[in-house]
C-alpha positions in Angstrom: 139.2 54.0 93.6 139.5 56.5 91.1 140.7 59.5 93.8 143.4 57.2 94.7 144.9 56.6 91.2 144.2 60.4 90.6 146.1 61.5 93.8 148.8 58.8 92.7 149.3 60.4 89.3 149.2 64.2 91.1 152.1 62.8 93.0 154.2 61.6 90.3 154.0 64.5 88.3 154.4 66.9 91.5 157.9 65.1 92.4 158.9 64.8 88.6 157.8 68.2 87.7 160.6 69.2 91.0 163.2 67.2 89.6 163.2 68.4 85.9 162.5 72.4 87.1 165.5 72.2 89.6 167.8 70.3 87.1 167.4 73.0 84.6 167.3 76.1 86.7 170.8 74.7 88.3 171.9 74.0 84.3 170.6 77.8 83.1 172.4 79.6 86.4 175.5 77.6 85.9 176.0 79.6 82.5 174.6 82.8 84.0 177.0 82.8 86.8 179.9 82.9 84.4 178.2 85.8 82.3 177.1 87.8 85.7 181.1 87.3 87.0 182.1 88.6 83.4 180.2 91.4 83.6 181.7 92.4 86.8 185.1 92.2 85.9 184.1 94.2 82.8 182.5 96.9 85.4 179.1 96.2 83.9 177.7 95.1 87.9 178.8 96.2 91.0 181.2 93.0 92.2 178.9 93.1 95.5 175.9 93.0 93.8 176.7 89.2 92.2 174.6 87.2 94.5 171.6 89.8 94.2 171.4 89.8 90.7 172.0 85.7 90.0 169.1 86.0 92.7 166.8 88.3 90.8 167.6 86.2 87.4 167.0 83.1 89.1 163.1 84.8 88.9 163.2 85.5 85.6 164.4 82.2 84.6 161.1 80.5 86.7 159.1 82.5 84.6 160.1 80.4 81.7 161.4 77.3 83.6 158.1 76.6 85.4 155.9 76.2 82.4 158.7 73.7 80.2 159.4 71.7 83.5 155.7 70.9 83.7 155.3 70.1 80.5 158.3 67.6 80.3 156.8 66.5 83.8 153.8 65.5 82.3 155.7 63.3 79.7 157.9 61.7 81.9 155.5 61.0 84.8 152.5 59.2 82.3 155.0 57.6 80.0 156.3 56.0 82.6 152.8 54.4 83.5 152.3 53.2 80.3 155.9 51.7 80.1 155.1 49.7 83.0 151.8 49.3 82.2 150.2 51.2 85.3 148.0 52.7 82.8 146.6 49.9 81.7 145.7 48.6 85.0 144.2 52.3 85.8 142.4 52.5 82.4 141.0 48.8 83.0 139.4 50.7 86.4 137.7 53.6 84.5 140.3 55.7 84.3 140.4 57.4 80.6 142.6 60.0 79.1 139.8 62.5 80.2 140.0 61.6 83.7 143.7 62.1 83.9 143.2 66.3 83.7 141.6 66.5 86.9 145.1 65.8 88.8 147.0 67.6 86.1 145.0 70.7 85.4 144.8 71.0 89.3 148.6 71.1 89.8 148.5 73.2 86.3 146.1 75.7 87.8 148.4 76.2 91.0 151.4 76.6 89.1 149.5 79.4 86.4 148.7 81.2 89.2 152.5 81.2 90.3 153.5 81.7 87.0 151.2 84.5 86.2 151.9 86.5 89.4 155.5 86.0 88.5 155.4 87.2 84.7 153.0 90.5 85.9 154.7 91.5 88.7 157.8 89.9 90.0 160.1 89.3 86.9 160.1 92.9 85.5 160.5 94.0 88.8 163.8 92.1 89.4 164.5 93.4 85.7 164.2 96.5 86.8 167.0 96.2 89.8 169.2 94.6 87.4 168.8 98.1 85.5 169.6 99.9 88.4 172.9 97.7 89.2 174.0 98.3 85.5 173.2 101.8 85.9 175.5 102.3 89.2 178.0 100.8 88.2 178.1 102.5 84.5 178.1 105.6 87.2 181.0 104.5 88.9 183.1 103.3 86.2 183.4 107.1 84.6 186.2 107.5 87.9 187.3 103.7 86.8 186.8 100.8 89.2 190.2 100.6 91.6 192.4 97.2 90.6 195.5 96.9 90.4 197.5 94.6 87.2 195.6 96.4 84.6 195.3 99.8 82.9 192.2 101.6 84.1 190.3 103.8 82.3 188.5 106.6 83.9 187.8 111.0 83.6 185.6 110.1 80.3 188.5 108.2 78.9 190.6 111.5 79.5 193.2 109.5 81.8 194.3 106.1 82.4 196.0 104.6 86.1 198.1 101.4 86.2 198.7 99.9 90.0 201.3 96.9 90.5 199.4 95.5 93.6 196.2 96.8 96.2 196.2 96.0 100.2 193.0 94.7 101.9 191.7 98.1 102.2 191.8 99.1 98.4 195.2 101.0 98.6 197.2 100.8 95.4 200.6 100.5 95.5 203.2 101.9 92.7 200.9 103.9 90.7 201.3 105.3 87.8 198.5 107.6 85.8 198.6 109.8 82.6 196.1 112.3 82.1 195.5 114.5 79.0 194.6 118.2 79.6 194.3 120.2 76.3 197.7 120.0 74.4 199.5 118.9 77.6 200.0 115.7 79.2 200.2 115.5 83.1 201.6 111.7 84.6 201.9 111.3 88.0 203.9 108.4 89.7 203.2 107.3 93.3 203.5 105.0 96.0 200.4 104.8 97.0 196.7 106.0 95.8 193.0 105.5 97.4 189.8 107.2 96.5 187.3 109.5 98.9 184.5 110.2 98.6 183.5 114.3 99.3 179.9 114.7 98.7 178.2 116.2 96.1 178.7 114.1 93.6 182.1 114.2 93.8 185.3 111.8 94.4 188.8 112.3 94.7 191.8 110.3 93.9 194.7 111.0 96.2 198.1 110.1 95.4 201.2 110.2 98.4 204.9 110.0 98.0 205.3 110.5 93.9 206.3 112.9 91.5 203.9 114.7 89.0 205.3 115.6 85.4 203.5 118.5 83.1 204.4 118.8 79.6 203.2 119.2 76.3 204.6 116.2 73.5 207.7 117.0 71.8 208.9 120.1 74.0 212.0 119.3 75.9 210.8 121.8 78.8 208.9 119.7 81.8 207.7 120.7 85.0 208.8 118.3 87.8 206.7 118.5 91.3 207.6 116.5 94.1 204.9 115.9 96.4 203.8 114.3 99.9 200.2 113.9 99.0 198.4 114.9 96.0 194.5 114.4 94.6 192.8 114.7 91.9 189.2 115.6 92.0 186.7 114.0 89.4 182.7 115.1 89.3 180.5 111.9 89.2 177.9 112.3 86.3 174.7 113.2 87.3 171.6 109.9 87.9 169.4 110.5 85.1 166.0 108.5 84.8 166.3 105.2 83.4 165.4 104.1 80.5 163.7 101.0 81.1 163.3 98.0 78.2 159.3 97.2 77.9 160.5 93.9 79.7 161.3 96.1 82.6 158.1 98.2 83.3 155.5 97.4 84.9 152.3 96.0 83.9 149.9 98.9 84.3 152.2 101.3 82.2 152.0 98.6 79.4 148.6 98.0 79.7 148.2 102.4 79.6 150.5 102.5 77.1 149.2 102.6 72.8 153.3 101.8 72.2 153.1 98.5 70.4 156.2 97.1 71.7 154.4 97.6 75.2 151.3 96.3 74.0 153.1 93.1 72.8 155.1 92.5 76.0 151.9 92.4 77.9 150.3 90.0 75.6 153.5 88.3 76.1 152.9 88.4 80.2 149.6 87.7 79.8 150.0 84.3 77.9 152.2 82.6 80.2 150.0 81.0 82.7 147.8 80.3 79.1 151.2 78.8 77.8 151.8 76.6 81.0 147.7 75.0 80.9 148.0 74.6 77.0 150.9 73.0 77.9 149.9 70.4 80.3 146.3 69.8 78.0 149.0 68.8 75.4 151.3 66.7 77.3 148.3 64.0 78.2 147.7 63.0 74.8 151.1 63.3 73.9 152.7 61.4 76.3 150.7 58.1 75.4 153.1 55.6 74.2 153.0 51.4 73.8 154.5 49.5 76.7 157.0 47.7 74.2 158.3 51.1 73.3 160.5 53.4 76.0 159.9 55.6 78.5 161.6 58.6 76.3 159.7 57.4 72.9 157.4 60.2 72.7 160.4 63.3 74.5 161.2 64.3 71.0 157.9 64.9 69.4 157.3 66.8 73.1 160.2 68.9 72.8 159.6 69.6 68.6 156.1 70.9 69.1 157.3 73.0 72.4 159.9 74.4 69.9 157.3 75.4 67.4 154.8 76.9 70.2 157.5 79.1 71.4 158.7 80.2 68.5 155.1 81.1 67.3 154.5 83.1 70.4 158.1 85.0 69.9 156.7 85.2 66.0 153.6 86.5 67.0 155.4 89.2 69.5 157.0 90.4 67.0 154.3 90.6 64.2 152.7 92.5 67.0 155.1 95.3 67.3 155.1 95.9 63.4 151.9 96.1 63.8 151.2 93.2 61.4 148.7 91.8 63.7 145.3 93.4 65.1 146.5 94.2 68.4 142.8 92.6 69.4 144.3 89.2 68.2 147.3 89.4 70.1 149.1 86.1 70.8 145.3 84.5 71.4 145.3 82.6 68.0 148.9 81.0 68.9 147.1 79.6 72.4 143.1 78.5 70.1 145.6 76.4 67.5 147.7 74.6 69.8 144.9 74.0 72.3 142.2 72.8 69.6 145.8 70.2 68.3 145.4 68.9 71.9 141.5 68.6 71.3 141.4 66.7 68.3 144.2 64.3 69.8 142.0 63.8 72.9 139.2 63.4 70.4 141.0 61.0 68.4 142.6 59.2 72.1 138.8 59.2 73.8 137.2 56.4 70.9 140.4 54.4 70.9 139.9 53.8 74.7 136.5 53.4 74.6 137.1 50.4 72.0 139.8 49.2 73.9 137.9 49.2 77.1 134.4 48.0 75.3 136.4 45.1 73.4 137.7 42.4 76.2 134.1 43.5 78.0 132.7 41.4 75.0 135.3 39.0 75.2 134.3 38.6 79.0 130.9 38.4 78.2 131.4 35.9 75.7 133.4 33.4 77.7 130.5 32.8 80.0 127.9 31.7 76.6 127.9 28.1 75.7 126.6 24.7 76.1 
């Protein structure tokens, strides 16, 4: 009796653990999506890169999703057995708040493991090709991103290029571009302009059917050129190394590294399967409530304490970098408090269900004495 009620409860909190993770994932993307497509516009991210990098935050989000979904899975899934009194039925069979973490903590232990592989190896390595997106298209922009309805900057800010409109096959029409050299300022008006690309680091931007105008400010004396085809050759800045953030790198150069900012990222990594099992040992005391009272009674104390665990972790990431905490003690003592919390709740939960359990056994006993 007691496998089926605990495969029953692994079931509700498997599908409600789905739900909640899906509904704020699609919630979280919905605001990145407009952030990623400003970016672009801004020439931050390669415009064909979108889908790839909402793809590779989409991993980073799980890291962080996966652990709050199961915990708000956990309150939702028991609370509503106790608001329709499936509980009581199941503890009236045996089944005590202790006996509810073998179908949690097994779920729990599948997901840390996800979790964990994510936060070690996955997430900063999608962090990592987000840096290299930046970093191309930071690359590209010195020659300025072709568009056409908007000024341009490009030549390290040495020249600017305005285009009216651009065919399917990135050709601008009506162009116009003013570019400083020394005291003199050169503008060239065209019909039409495209880049190519030569090799070596280098790109040209070719102009046909325009006139080019040289001149320095204030001196009446210009020199008009009339041409068929013109271009203008800019050098591409060399790809340096990246500098990656400690979020980016991977685990082994943290865990080589004496840099406390590394150190503390990977006590960060390290505590997030911890997180997601301290966590679910939390939700099962938590999420007791009194069948009178509704399904959502106990959400709010649920989401106050997550609040405080996280920002006690991001606290205690930061002390760590200062170096105001042993780096020996890392983000341990925020996982011992919040787990021994859960202990003396369970404590607390185990002899009120013992009484409750022990008290209509008397009463049954009791019935059956008398004359």
């Amino acid at each position: 009796m007691s496998g089926i009620l605990q495969r029953y409860v692994l079931r509700e909190t498997l599908q409600t653990w789905l739900v909640v993770t899906l509904v704020l994932l699609v919630i979280l993307l919905t605001n990145q999506f407009a952030a990623v497509l400003g970016d672009a516009a801004a020439n931050k991210l390669p415009r064909g890169a979108i889908l790839q990098v909402l793809g590779l935050t989409t991993v980073q989000y799980l890291t962080i999703l996966i652990p709050v979904g199961f915990f708000l899975a956990i309150m939702l899934a028991l609370a509503r057995l106790y608001h329709d009194s499936e509980m009581a039925a199941m503890m009236s069979c045996g089944i005590g708040p202790a006996q509810l973490y073998r179908p949690v903590l097994t779920l729990g232990g599948v997901l840390a493991l996800l979790v964990g592989g994510l936060a070690l190896v996955v997430s900063p390595a999608a962090l990592r090709q987000v840096e290299v997106f930046a970093a191309q298209a930071k690359r590209e922009a010195s020659i300025g991103m072709l568009q056409a309805g908007r000024f341009v900057s490009f030549a390290d800010g040495k020249a600017a290029l305005y285009a009216e409109s651009m065919t399917p096959d990135r050709h601008l029409r009506q162009v116009f571009v003013q570019r400083r050299n020394g005291d003199s300022v050169e503008v060239i008006v065209a019909d039409e302009a495209w880049q190519e690309d030569v090799g070596d680091g280098v790109r040209v931007l070719i102009f046909a059917r325009g006139h080019r105008y040289e001149g320095e400010p204030g001196d009446a004396r210009f020199r008009l050129v009339q041409f068929a085809e013109h271009g203008i050759p800019f050098e591409l800045p060399a790809a340096g190394p990246l500098k990656l953030k400690p979020e980016a790198l991977t685990s082994a150069a943290l865990l080589s590294s004496a840099n406390p900012a590394y150190r503390a990222e990977l006590h960060w990594r390290l505590g997030v399967p911890l997180t997601l099992l301290v966590l679910a040992i939390l939700a099962v005391p938590l999420a007791r409530t009194e069948p009178r009272k509704g399904r959502f009674a106990g959400l709010a104390s649920a989401v106050l304490v997550y609040l405080i665990y996280a920002n006690l972790l991001a606290a205690g990431r930061g002390w760590i970098e200062r170096g105001q905490v042993p780096e020996a003690a890392g983000l341990w003592w925020v996982h011992g408090v919040f787990l021994a919390a859960a202990g003396v709740m369970l404590f607390w939960q185990l002899g009120s269900w013992r009484a409750w359990v022990r008290g209509p056994g008397r009463q049954v006993a009791g019935a059956g004495v008398g004359p």
